[in-house]
C-alpha positions in Angstrom: 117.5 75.4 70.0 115.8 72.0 70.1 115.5 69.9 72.9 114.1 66.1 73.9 111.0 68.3 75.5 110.1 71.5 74.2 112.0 74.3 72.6 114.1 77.5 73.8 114.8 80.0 72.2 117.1 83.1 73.2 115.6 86.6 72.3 117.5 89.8 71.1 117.2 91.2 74.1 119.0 88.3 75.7 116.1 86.8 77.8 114.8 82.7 77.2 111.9 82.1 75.4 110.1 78.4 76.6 107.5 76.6 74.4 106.4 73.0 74.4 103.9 70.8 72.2 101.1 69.4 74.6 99.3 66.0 75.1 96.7 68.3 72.9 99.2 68.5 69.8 99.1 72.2 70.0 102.0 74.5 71.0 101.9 76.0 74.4 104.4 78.8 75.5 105.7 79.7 78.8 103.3 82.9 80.3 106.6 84.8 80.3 110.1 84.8 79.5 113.1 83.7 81.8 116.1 85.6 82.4 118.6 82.7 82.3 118.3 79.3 80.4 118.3 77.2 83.6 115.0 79.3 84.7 113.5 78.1 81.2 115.1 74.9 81.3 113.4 74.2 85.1 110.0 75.2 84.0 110.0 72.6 80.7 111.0 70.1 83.2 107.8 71.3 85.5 105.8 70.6 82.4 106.8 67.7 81.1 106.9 66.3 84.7 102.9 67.5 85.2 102.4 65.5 81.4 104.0 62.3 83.0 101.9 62.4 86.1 98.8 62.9 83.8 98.1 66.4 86.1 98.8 68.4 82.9 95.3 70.8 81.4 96.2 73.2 78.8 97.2 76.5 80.2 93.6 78.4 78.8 91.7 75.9 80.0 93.0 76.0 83.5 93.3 79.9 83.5 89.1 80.0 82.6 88.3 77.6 85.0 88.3 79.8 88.4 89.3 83.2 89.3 92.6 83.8 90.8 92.6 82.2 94.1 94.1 83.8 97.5 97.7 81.8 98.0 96.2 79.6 101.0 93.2 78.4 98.6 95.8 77.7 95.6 98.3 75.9 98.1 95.3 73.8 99.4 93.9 72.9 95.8 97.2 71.7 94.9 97.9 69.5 97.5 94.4 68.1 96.7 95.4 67.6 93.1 98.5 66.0 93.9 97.0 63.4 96.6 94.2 62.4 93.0 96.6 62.6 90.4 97.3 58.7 88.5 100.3 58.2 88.9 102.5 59.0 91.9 99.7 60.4 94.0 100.8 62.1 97.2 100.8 59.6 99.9 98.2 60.2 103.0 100.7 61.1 105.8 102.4 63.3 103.3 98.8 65.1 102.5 97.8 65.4 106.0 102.0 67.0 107.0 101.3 69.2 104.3 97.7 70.7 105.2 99.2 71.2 108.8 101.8 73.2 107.3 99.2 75.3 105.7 96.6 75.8 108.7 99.9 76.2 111.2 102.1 78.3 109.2 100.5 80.0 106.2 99.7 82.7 108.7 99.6 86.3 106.5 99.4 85.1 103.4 96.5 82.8 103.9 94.2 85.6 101.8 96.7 87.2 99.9 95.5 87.0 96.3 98.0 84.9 94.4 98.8 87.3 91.8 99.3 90.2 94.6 102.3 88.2 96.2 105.9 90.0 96.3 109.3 88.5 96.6 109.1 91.2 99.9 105.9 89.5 101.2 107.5 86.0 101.2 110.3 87.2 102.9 108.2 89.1 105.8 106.3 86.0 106.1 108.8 83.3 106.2 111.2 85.7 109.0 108.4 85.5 110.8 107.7 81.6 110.9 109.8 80.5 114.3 112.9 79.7 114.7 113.0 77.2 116.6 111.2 75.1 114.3 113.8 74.5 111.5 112.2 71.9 110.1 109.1 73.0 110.1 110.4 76.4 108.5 112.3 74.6 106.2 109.3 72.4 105.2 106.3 75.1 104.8 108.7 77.0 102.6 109.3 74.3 99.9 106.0 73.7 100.2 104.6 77.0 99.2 107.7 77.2 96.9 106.7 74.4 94.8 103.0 75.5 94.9 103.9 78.7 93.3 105.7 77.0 90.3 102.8 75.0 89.5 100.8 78.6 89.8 103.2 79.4 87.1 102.8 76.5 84.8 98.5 77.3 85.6 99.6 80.8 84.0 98.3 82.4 87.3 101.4 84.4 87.6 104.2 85.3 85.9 107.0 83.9 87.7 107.5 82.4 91.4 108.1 85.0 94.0 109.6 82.3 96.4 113.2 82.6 96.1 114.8 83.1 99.3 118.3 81.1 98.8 118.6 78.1 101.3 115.4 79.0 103.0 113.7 75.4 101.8 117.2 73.6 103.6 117.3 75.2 107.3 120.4 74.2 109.3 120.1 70.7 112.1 118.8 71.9 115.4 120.7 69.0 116.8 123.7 67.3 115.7 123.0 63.4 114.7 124.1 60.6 116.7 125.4 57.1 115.9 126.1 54.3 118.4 129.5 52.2 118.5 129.2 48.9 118.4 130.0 48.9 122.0 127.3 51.0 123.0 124.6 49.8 121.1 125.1 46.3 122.5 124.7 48.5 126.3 121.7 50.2 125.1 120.2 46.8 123.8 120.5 45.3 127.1 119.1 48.6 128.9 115.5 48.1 126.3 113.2 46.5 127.5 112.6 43.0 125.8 109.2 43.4 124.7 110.8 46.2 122.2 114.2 44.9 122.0 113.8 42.8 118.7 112.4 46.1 116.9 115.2 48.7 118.4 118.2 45.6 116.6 116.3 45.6 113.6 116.6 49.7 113.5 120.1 49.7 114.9 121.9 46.8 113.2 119.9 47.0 109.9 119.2 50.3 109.4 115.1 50.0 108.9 113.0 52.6 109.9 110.3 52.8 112.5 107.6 52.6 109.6 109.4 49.6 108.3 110.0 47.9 111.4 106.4 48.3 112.7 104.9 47.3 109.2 106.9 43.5 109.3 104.5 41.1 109.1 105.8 37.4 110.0 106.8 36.5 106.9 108.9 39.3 106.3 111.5 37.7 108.5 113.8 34.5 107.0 115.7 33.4 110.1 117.0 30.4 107.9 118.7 32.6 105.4 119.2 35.6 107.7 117.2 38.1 105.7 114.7 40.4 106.4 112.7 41.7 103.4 111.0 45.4 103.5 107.7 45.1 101.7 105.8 47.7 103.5 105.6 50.9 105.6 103.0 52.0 108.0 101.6 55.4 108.5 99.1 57.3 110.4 96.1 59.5 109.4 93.1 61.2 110.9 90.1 61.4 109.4 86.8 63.4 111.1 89.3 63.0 114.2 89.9 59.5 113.9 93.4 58.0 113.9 93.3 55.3 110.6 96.4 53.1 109.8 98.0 52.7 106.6 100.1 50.1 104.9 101.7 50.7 102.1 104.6 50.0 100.2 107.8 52.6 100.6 107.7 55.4 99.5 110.3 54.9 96.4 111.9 51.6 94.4 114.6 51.6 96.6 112.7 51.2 100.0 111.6 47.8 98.8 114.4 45.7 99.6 116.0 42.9 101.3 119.1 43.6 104.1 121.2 41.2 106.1 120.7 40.4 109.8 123.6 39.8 111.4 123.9 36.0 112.7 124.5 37.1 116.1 120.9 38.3 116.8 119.1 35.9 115.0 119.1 33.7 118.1 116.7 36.4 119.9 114.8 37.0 116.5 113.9 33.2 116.7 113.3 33.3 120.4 110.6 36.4 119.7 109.1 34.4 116.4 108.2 30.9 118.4 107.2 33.2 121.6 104.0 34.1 119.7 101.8 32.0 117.4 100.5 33.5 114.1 100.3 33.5 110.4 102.6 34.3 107.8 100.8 37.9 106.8 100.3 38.6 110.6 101.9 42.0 112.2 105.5 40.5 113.4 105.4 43.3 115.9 101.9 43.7 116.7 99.6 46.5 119.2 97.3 45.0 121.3 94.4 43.7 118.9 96.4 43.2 116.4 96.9 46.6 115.1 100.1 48.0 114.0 102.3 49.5 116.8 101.7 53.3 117.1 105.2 55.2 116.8 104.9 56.9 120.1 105.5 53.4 121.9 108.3 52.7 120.0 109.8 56.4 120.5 109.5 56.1 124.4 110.4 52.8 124.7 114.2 54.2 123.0 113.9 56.6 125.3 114.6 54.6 128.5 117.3 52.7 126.8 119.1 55.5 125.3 118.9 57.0 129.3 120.0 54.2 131.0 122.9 54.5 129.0 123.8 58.1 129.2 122.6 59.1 125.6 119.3 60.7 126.2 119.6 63.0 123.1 119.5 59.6 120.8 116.6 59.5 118.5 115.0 56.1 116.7 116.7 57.5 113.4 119.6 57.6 114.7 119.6 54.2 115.0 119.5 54.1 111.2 122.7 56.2 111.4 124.3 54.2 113.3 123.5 51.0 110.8 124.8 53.2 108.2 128.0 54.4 110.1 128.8 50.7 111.2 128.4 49.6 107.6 130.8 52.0 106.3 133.4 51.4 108.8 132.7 48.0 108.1 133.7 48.6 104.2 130.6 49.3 102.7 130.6 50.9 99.1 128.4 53.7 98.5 126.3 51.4 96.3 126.2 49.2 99.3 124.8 52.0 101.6 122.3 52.9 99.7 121.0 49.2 99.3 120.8 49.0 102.9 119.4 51.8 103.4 116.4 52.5 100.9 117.7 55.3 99.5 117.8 56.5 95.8 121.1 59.0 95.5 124.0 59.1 97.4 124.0 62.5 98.7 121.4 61.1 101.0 123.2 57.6 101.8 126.4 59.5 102.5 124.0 62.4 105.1 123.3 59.0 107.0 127.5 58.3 108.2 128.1 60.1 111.4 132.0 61.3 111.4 133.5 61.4 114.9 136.6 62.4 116.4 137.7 59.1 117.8 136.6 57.1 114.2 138.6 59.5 112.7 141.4 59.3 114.5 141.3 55.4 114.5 141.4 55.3 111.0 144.5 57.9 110.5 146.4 55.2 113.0 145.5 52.7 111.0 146.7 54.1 107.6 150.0 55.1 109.6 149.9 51.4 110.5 150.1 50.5 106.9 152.3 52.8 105.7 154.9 51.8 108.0 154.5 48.4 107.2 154.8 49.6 103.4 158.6 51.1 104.4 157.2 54.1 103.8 
């Protein structure tokens, strides 16, 4: 069976046979054969995804290059080759959340030899990761998870032991919050004005804090009521030493331009001619000129979210609430995910907060309509 990438091939004995043609002409074959076709359809994908990112080495090459590592080495070597690779290179913030995963959580398997690990010995070691740290859980799995199938593709071991069902998507440790209209105009007038401008940006145009702290002046077009998201900013520590990064978003989609609703322009304006600058300056700057650092932002929310009775509020909730007001407003899904950043619309819809009340608003006003209809 022939496909756009590589070949399958079903055996007599009813398991899937993978093989490819490499960057190297030569045919290459899967280290071992799959039991279903998705498994062999999943690890062609791996490949051919490795050969677009130009991080692909034919499998003897890599398999004489080194001995086989313990799983902490592997995991580490992997982030490192994913933060180098040309194209789509990890970015900074994601390499330095994904070495704290491994020096917090990789626990017992840290010198485990790679070709040693069990399906039982994930297990054991991700039951014992805690609980109350879903995300965190939830995070360090996929993240060995995906390491393994590139240990796979390296022909370090014969197929991924990681396969605990839903383990990489743990359940919310807190339900997410949106904001009516009502109150986010409350909690607007609780924040302090220093960081009001930034917490209507988040709240009414559904950037987020990385955005919103990365504006620089020119980012913001008070004539034609736009704001254009160019940029995020991160932070990194090197040797100890907090370093800021600016950098465009993390996909296509994050680079956009979104609406500001007339009614907050006037205070946008009143911010903009408050402080003198040039175009490429910070629009929301740190003292010195640096950007803002998250934290200030964070407890700045705080207060306002308290003062009006919603202390559980987090700053991306305020993005939920931009994308529950939009839908109520009659937003399409296409819409969303413009405003939003966001490339599928799984995610765009995870971003709409249902509530009782909304829902029961809207049943009235279908019954509204259908009695107008006679019906």
């Amino acid at each position: 069976m022939t496909r756009r990438f590589g070949t399958l091939r079903r055996l007599p004995s009813g398991r899937w046979q993978a093989s490819y043609t490499g960057p190297d002409r030569r045919r290459h074959s899967a280290p071992s054969t799959f039991d279903d076709r998705a498994d062999a359809e999943l690890w062609l994908a791996r490949v051919r995804r490795r050969i677009e990112l130009d991080g692909w080495q034919p499998p003897e090459d890599r398999r004489q290059q080194a001995a086989v590592p313990t799983v902490g080495e592997y995991v580490r070597t992997v982030i490192d080759r994913r933060a180098t690779r040309s194209r789509r290179p990890l970015r900074p913030s994601t390499v330095d959340l994904y070495r704290r995963l491994v020096r917090l959580t990789m626990g017992a398997l840290e010198h485990v030899r790679l070709d040693s690990l069990t399906p039982a010995m994930v297990a054991d070691w991700y039951d014992g990761l805690p609980v109350d740290a879903p995300t965190q859980r939830g995070n360090a799995y996929e993240l060995l998870r995906s390491a393994l199938g590139d240990a796979v593709e390296d022909g370090l071991i014969a197929a991924n032991p990681a396969h605990l069902r839903g383990a990489g998507k743990p359940a919310r440790a807190r339900q997410v919050e949106a904001l009516t209209v009502d109150e986010m105009v409350a909690y607007l007038d609780a924040a302090d004005p220093r960081y009001r401008p930034m917490l209507a940006l988040a709240g009414w145009c559904g950037l987020r804090s990385g955005e919103v702290r990365a504006l620089r002046r020119r980012d913001l077009d008070l004539e034609r009521g736009e704001v254009h998201i160019r940029q995020s900013v991160t932070k990194t520590y090197r040797d100890g030493r907090r370093q800021w990064i600016i950098g465009p978003p993390k996909t296509a989609a994050g680079r956009r331009t979104v609406a500001v609703p007339p009614a907050i322009i006037p205070m946008l304006e009143q911010w903009v001619r408050g402080r003198l600058g040039a175009p490429d300056d910070l629009l929301f700057p740190a003292a010195g000129g640096e950007p803002m650092d998250d934290s200030a932002l964070r407890a700045a929310h705080k207060r306002a979210a308290g003062a009006i009775g919603r202390g559980s509020l987090t700053v991306h909730d305020l993005r939920r609430t931009a994308a529950t007001l939009a839908a109520e407003g009659g937003a399409t899904t296409a819409e969303l995910m413009r405003l939003l950043g966001h490339t599928t619309v799984g995610v765009a819809m995870l971003y709409q907060v249902p509530e009782h009340a909304r829902d029961r608003a809207r049943a009235e006003a279908l019954s509204r309509r259908i009695e107008q209809a006679g019906g």
